[in-house]
C-alpha positions in Angstrom: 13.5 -16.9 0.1 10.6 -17.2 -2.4 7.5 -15.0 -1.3 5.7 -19.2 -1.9 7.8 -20.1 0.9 7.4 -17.3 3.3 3.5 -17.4 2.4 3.7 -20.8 3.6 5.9 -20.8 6.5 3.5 -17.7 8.2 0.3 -19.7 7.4 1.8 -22.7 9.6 3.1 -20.4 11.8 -0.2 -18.6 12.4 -2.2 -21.9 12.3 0.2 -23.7 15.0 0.1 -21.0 17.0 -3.8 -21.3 16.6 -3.7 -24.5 17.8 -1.5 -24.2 20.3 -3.6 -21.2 21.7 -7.3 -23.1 21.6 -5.9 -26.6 22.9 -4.3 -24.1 25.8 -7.5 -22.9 26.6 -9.4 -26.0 26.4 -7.1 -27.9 28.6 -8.4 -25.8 32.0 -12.1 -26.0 30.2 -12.0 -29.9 29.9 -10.4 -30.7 33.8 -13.0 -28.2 35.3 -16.1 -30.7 33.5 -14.3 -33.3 34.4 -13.7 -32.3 38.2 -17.4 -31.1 37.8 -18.8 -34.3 36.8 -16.1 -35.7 39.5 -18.4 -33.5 42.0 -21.1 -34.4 41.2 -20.7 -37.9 41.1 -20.1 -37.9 44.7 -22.5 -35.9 45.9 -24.8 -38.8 44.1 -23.4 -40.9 46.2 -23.7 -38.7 49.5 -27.4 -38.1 48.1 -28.2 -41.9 48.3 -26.6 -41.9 52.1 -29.0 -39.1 52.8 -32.1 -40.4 51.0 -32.0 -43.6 53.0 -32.3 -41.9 56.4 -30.6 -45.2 57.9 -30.3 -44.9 61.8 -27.9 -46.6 63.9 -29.3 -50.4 63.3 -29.5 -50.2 59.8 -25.5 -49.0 59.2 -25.7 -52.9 57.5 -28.3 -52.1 55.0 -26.5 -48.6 54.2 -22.9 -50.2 53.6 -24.8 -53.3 51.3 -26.5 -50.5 49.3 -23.6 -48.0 48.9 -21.2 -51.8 48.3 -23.7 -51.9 45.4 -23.4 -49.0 43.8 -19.6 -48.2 44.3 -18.6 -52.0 43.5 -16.7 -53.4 47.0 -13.2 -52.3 45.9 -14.1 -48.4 45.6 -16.6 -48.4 49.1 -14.0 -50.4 51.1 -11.4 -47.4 50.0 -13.8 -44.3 49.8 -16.9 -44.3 51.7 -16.4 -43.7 55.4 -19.7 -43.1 57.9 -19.0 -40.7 60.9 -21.8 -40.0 64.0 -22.9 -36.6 64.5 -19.6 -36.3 66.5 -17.5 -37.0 63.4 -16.2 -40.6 65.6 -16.1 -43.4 62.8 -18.9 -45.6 62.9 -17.5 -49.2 63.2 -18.1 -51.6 60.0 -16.0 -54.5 59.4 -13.5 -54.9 57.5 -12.2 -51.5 57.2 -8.5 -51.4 55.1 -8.1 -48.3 53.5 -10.8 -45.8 53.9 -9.9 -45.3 57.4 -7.5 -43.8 55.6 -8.8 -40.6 54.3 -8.8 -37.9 56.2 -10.9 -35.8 58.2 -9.8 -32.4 58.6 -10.3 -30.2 60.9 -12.5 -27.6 57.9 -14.5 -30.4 57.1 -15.6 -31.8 60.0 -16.6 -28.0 61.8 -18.4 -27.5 58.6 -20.4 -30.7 58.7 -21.2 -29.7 62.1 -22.9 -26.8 60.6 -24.9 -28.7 58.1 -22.2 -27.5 55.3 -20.5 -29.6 52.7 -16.8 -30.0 52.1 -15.0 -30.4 48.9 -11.1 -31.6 48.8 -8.4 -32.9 47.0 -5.8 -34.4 48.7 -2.3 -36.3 47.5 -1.9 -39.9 49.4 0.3 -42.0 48.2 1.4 -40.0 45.3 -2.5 -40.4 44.0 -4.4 -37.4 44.2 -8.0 -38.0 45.4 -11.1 -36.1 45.9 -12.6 -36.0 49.0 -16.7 -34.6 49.7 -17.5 -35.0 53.7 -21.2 -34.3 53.1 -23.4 -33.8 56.5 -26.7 -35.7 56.8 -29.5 -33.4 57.9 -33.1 -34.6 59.8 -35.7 -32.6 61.1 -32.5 -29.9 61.1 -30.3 -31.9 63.3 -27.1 -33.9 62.0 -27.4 -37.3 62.5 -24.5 -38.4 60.0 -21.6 -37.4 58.5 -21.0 -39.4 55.5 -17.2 -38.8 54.0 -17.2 -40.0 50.2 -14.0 -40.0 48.0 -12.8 -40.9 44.6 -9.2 -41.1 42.9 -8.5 -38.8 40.1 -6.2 -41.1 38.3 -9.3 -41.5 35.9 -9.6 -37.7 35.2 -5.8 -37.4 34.8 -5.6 -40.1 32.5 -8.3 -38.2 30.4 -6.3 -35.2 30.8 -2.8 -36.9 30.0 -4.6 -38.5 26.6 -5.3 -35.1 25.4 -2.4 -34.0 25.8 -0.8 -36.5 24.0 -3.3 -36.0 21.5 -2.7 -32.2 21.0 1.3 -33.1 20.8 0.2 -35.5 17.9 -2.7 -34.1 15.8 -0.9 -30.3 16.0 2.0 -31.1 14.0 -0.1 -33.5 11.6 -2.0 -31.0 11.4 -0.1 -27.9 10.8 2.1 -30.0 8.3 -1.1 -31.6 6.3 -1.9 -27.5 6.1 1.8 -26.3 5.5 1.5 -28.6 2.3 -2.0 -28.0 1.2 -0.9 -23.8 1.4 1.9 -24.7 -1.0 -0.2 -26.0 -3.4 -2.2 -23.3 -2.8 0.6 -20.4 -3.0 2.0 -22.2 -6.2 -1.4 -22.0 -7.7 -1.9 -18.4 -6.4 1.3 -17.1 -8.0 1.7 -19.0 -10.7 0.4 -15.7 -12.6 2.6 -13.2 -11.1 5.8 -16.2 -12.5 4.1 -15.5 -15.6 4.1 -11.7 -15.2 7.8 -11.9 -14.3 8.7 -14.3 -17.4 6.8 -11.5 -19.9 8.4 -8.7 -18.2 11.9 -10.3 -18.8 11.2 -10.9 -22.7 10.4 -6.8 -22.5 13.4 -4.6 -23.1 13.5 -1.4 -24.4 13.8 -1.7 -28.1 10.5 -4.5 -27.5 7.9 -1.9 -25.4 5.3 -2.8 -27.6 4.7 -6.6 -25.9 1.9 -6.4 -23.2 1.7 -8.6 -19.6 -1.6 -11.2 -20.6 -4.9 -10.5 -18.3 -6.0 -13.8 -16.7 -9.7 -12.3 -16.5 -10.5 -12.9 -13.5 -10.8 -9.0 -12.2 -8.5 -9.8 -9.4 -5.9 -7.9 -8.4 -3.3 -9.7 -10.5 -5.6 -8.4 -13.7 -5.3 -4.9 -12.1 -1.6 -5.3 -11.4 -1.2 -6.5 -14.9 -3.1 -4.0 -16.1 -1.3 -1.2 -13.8 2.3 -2.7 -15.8 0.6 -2.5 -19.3 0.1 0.6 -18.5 3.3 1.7 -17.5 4.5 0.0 -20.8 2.2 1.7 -22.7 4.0 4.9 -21.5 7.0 3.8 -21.6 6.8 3.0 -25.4 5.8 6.6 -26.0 8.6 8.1 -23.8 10.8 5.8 -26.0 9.3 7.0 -28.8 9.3 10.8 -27.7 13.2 10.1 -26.6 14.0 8.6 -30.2 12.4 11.2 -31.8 13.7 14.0 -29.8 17.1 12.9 -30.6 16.9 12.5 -34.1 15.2 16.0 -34.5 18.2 17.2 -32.4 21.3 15.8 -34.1 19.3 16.8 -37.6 19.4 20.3 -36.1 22.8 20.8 -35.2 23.9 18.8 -38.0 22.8 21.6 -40.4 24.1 24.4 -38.8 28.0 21.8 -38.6 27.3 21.2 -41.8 27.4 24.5 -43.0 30.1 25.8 -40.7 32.3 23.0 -41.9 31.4 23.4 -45.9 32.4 27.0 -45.3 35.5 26.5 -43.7 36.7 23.9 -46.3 35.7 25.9 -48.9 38.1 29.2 -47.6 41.1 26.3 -47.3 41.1 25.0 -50.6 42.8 28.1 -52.4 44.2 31.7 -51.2 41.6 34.3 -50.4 41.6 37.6 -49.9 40.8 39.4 -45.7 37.3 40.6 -47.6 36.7 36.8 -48.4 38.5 35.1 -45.1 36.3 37.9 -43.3 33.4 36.6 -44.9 33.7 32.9 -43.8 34.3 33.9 -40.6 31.3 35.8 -40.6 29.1 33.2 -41.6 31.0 30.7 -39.6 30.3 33.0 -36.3 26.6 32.5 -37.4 26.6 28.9 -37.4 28.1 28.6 -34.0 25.4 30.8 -32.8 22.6 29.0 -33.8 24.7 26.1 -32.2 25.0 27.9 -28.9 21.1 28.8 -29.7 20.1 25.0 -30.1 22.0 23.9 -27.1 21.0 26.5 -24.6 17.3 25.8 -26.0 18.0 22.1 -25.6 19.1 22.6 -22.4 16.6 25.0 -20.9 14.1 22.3 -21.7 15.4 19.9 -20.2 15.5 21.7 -16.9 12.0 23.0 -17.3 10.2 20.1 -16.2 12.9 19.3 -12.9 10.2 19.7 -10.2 11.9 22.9 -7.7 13.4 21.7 -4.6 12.3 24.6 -2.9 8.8 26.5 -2.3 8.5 29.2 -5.2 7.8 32.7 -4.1 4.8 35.0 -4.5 5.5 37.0 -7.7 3.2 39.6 -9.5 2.3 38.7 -13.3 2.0 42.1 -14.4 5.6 43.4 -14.2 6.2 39.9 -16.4 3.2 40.9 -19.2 5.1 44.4 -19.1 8.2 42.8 -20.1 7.1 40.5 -22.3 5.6 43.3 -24.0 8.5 45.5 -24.1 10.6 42.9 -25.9 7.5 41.9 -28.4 7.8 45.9 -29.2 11.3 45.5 -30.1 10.5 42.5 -32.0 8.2 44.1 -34.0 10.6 47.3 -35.1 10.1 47.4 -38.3 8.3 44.6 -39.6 4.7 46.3 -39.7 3.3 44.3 -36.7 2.0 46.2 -34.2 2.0 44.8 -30.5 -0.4 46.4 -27.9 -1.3 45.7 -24.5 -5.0 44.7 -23.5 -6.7 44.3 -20.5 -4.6 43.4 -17.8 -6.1 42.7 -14.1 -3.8 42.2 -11.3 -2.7 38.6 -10.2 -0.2 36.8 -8.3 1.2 33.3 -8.5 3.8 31.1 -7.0 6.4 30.9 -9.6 10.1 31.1 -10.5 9.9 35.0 -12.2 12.7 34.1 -14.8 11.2 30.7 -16.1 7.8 32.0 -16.4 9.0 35.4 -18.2 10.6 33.2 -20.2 7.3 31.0 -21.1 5.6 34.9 -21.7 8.4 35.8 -24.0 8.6 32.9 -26.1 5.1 33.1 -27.0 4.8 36.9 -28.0 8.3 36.0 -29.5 6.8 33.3 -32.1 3.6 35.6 -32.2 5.5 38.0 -33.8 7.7 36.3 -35.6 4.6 34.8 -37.8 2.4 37.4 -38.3 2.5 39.2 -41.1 3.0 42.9 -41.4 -0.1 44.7 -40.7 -1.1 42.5 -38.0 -1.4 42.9 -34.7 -0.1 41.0 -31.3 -2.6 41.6 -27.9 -1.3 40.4 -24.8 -3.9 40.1 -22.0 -4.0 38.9 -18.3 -7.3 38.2 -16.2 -8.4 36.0 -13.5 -11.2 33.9 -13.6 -12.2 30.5 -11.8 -9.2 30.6 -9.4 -6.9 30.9 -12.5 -4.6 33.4 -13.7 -4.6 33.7 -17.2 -2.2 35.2 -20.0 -3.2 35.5 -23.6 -1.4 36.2 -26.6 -3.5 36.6 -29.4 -2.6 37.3 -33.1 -3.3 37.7 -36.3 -1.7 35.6 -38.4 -2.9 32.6 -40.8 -3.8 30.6 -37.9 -3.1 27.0 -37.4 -5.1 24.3 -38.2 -6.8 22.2 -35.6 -5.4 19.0 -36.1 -2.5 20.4 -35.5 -3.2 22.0 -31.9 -1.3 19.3 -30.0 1.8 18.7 -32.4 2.7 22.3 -32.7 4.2 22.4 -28.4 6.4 19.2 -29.8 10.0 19.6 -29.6 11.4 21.0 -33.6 8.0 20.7 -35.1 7.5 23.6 -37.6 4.3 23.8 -39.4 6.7 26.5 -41.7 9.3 25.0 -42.2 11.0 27.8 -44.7 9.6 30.4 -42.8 11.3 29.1 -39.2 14.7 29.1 -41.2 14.0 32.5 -42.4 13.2 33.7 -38.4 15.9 31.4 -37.2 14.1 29.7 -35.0 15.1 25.9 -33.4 11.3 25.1 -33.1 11.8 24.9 -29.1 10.4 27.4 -28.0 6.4 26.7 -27.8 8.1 23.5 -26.3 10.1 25.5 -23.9 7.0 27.3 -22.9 4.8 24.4 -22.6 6.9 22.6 -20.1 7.6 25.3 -17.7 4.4 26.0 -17.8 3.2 22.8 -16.9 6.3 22.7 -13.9 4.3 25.4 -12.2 0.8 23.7 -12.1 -0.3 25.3 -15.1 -1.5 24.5 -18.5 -0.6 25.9 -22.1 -3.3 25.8 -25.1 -3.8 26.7 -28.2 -7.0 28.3 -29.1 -6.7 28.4 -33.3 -9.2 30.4 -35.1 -8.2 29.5 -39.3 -7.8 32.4 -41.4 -8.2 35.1 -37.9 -5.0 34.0 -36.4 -4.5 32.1 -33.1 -4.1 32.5 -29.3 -2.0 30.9 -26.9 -3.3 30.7 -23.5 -1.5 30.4 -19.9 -3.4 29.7 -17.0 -1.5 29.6 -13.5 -3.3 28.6 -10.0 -3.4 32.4 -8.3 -2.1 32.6 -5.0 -3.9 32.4 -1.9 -1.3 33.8 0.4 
């Protein structure tokens, strides 16, 4: 069902049941006014017995005055006259309104100089009755016994009714249709949405959902997808790119290991030349095993942990990253030393983040030139760990701060052949580091060397 339709249908659910709800309530409101003005319509009438103070030779000029006023159907059936006894006072004629009756309640409070309100049910017509005492000089001279029918308030009663049963439906309908147009206007710009999304596929990122400019929240929606494209093109990109630098670097490495081999199949060699090939060929395949546990690694790195990671200490980790830098360094004229180190702890995986230490005093060494020298440093500051590297080599040019932690980007490209490098490894480092909370920068100084800084949340507990 179309979100329209269900917008629709609950609107003329809620409204009927709106309706429903207030007409409910008003039916209870509307018969107590109208037995109210009932009520008091009789007690006018009992009022007008009192206020002529009629004794027992003037009973004619009562019944002529009440005949009046009530019309000579309505006194003949509802006004009866009682002594202070409660006997019937004799008029003539006298059909119906003898009638009524006088109950036992209403005539001991008339007695008492109280008023009676009833309704009773003769012949099926329900009709209220007020037995009204009249009062002088605080004696009871008269009871005076006044009724009405309520066929007049039912009839109002029954008309509403009728029209709640036919205005609801009219009403909730003429609403129903007026909240379609309404919902078809409404989401005419999320069809839209949906219609650009569908021309977007993933070789077409680059087409953007239109802004109706209105600041709504279907502008912020569209803007929330535009930006989700907008990322999605890069990721794209990134992917694209990724793969292309990939298959170019094990391409060369195949390339070579097949050349070789061909080349030792296409006449008789000696074991001194066959041993040769091999040789070489053994090198290819590892820089292939190289590239794809590089490749691999990275693509783990950013995999969020499905557990909590444990408290570790960073200095056994500077230690070892040192250690292997010193081995590194045999023999090349770089000389790696160890700087201030104060003692921190973090919540890391031990292995991945040695690994992220390793990588960067790895390529520290690898391009500094003999002479030169490779500190490694760890302090804590601002509720940070932080782990340095510092070198110094040729440095690296600002621009080029960002690009250098991309995935095969070598600013030397002869040189990385020389080391052997994949050009993973700052990327490697990067997104382990970034798995763990942290950050990894690249603070150049041209023509001084540069530094490469990690810095970890410490640990609290």
């Amino acid at each position: 069902m179309r979100i329209r339709t269900r917008l629709t249908l609950w609107y003329s659910a809620i409204l009927f049941g709106i309706l429903v709800v207030i007409g409910s309530l008003l039916y209870p409101v509307l018969r107590w006014n109208l037995m109210q003005d009932l009520d008091l319509s009789l007690l006018t009438v009992a009022q007008v017995v009192h206020d002529t103070r009629a004794d027992d030779a003037d009973d004619s000029d009562l019944e002529r005055i009440l005949r009046d006023l009530l019309g000579p159907e309505s006194f003949e059936r509802f006004v009866r006259l009682f002594d202070a006894d409660g006997q019937p006072r004799p008029r003539a004629p006298e059909p119906h309104a003898s009638r009524l009756p006088f109950s036992g309640q209403a005539q001991n409070n008339a007695r008492r100089g109280i008023k009676t309100f009833e309704t009773i049910t003769q012949d099926r017509e329900q009709i209220r009755i007020l037995t009204m005492p009249i009062v002088e000089r605080n004696r009871v001279v008269r009871i005076v016994q006044v009724g009405s029918s309520l066929s007049r308030a039912q009839g109002v009663l029954r008309r509403y009714l009728e029209t709640l049963v036919i205005l609801i439906p009219l009403g909730v309908g003429l609403a129903a249709a007026g909240g379609a147009v309404i919902a078809r206007k409404a989401l005419r710009p999320v069809d839209e949405m949906t219609a650009a999304a569908r021309r977007i596929t993933a070789e077409d990122l680059h087409q953007r959902i239109g802004r109706q400019g209105t600041q709504d929240e279907l502008d912020r929606l569209a803007e929330t997808l535009n930006g989700m494209l907008a990322r999605l093109d890069e990721a794209f990109r990134q992917m694209r790119r990724f793969a292309a630098d990939a298959a170019h670097e094990l391409r060369t490495p195949l390339t070579a290991l097949k050349g070789g081999i061909e080349v030792a199949l296409r006449a008789s060699r000696t074991p001194e030349e066959y041993q040769h090939v091999l040789v070489s060929s053994l090198e290819d395949v590892d820089r292939l095993i190289r590239v794809a546990e590089d490749l691999l690694l990275l693509s783990r790195a950013a995999v969020p942990p499905e557990m909590p990671r444990p408290r570790i200490e960073l200095e056994p980790l500077v230690l070892e990253a040192l250690e292997m830098g010193t081995r590194l360094a045999q023999g090349t004229g770089v000389h790696v030393k160890l700087g201030p180190v104060a003692p921190a702890a973090v919540r890391a995986e031990a292995s991945a983040l040695g690994r992220a230490m390793r990588n960067l005093v790895e390529n520290a060494v690898k391009y500094t030139p003999a002479g030169g020298t490779v500190e490694l440093t760890l302090r804590t500051a601002d509720g940070q760990a932080v782990f340095a590297v510092r070198d110094t080599g040729i440095g690296i040019a600002a621009a080029d701060a960002e690009r250098i932690f991309e995935p095969f980007v070598r600013l030397d490209a002869a040189r990385a052949r020389e080391t052997g490098g994949t050009g993973l490894g700052l990327a490697i480092a990067r997104s382990i580091v970034l798995a763990h909370g942290g950050t990894l920068t690249l603070e150049p100084e041209p023509g001084l060397g540069s530094c490469f800084v990690i810095s970890l949340p410490l640990a609290l507990s």
